[in-house]
N, C-alpha and C positions, 0 to 999 in steps of 0.2 A: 549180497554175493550173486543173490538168482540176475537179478540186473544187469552187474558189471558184466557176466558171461555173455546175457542176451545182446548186449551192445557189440560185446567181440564178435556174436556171430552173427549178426545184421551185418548186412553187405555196404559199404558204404557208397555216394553218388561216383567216383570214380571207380569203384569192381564194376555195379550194375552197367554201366559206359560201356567198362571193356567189355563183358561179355555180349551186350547188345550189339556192339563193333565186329567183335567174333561171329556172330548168329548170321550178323548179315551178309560179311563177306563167303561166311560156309554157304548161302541160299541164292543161287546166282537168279532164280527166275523167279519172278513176284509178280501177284496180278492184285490188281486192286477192284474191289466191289462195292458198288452205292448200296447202303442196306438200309434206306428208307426215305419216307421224302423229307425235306427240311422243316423241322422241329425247334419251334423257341424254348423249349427246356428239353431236350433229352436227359433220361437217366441211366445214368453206368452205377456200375456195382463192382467190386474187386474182392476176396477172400486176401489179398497180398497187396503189397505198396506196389502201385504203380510210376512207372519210370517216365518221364514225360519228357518228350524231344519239343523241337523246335526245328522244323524240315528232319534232317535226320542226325540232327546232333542232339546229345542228351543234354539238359540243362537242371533236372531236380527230381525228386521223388514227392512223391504224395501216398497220404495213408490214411484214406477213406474210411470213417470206422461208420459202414451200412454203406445204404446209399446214399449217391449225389446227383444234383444237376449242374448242367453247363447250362450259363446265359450268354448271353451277347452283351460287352461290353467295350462297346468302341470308344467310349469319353475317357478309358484310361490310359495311362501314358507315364514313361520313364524317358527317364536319360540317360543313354551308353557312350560309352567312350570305346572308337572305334580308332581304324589307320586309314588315312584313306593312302593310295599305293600310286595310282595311274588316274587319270582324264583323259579320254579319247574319242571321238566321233567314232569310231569302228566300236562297235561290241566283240565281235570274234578279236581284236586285237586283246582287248582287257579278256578276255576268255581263256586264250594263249597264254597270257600271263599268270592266270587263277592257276590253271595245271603244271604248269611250271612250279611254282609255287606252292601248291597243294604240301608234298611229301616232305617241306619245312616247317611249316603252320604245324599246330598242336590241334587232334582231331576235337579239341573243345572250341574252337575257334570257328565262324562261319563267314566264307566270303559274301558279299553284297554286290552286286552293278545294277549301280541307278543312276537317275538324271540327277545331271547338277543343279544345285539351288540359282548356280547365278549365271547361268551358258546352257546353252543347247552340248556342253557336251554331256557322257554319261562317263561315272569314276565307277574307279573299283576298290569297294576297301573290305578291311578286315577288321574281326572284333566279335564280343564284344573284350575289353579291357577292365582289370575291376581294379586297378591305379594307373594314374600317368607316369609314374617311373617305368613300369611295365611298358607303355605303350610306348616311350619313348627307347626304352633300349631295342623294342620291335622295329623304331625306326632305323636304329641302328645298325641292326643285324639286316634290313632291305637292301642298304648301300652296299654290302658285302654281296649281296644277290645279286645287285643292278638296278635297284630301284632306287636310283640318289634324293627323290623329291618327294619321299613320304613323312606325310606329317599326322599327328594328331587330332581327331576333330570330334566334337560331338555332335549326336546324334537323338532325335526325339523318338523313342521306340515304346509303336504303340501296343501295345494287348489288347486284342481282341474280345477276350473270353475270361470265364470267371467260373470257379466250380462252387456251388452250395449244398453243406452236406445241412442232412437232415433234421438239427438245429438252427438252420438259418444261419449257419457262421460262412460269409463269403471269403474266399480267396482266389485272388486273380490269378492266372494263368502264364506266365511269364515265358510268354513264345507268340513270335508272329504269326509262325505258320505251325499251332502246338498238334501233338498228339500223344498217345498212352499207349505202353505198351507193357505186356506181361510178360518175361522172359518165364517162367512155369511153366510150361506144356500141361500140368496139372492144375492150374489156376486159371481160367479164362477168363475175358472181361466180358460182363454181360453188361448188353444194351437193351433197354424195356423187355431187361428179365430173358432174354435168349444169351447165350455164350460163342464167345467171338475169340479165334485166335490169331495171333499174331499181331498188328498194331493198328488200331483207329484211329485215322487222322478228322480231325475237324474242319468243317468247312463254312465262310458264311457267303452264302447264296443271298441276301438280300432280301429273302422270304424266309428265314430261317438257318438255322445251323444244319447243317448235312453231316455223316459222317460214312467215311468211307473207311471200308475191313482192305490195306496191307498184308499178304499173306503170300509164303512160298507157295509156288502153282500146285504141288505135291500137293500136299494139304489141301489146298483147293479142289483136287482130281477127289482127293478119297473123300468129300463131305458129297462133291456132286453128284459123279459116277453111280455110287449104291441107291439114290435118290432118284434117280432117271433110269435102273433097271428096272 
């Protein structure tokens, strides 16, 4: 019985989404902080599941029991199933397009423009897709938009990063550009044991992993300000 409750009130990966979605559009101003130099294992610490984006779409929770470290993990690699939408030599054209676009797509979806595999142009697609029926009725619903030539493709998507908690159990990170965040005001995440709010993004410097503190300026004002009176 204590169980089945605890499960109803755990937040599932689409509540924490929304409210992550809500936080951010309430905090219009955000400044970001390098908080050390790059580090091949940093470790974070959580008292609560952390929610972990990918830019800044959410894509899964993690529930750190202690600490963990992040490594670098570039030899690992998935396969997604994306759309691709447009090819064009202009970027601002496929750009135009994306924002068009934007307020159709479902906010678990992330646009992409890259170079193409077989032309100097650059496409722009979306995804990722977790069936091709899905991605096919997305092709569907383009042509009703004006996008008559989108198709299907897959896609080699790598992860970067890897987290290891305290018995040595790895699990990869499933986000190109991942990071952690604590919707708690009361829960911070700490990084080699300091407490950090609002969202840590990862970075790999080539010397190491970096991590930079995401934070509304507010919040920013009141840690600095009383610290430089």
């Amino acid at each position: 019985m204590f169980w089945s409750l605890l499960l109803l009130l755990t937040p599932t990966l689409d509540e924490r989404a929304a409210t992550f979605r809500a936080w951010r559009e309430n905090e219009h101003h955000f400044i970001r902080v390098g908080l050390q130099k790059p580090s091949r294992t940093p470790q974070f610490s959580a008292n609560a599941p952390l929610l972990v984006l990918d830019g800044d779409r959410p894509v899964s929770i993690i529930e750190p029991k202690g600490p963990f470290w992040v490594i670098q993990e570039n030899e690992a690699s998935d396969r997604a199933l994306f759309v691709q939408l447009q090819a064009s030599r202009s970027q601002q054209y496929l750009k135009t397009t994306q924002m068009r676009l934007s307020p159709k797509v479902s906010p678990n979806m992330e646009f992409k423009i890259e170079n193409s595999e077989n032309s100097a142009l650059k496409v722009l697609r979306v995804g990722p897709f977790s069936e091709l029926e899905e991605a096919e009725n997305f092709c569907q619903s383009a042509k009703d938009w004006g996008i008559p030539d989108a198709f299907p493709v897959i896609r080699q998507q790598k992860w970067p990063f890897a987290w290891v908690d305290q018995n040595f159990n790895k699990s990869l990170i499933e986000a190109a550009s991942p990071a952690f965040v604590q919707l708690d005001p009361q829960q911070p995440i700490r990084l080699e044991g300091k407490g950090y709010r609002g969202i840590l993004r990862l970075r790999d410097t080539g010397n190491g992993i970096r991590v930079i503190n995401e934070l509304p300026l507010e919040i920013y004002l009141l840690g600095v300000v009383p610290a430089e009176l």
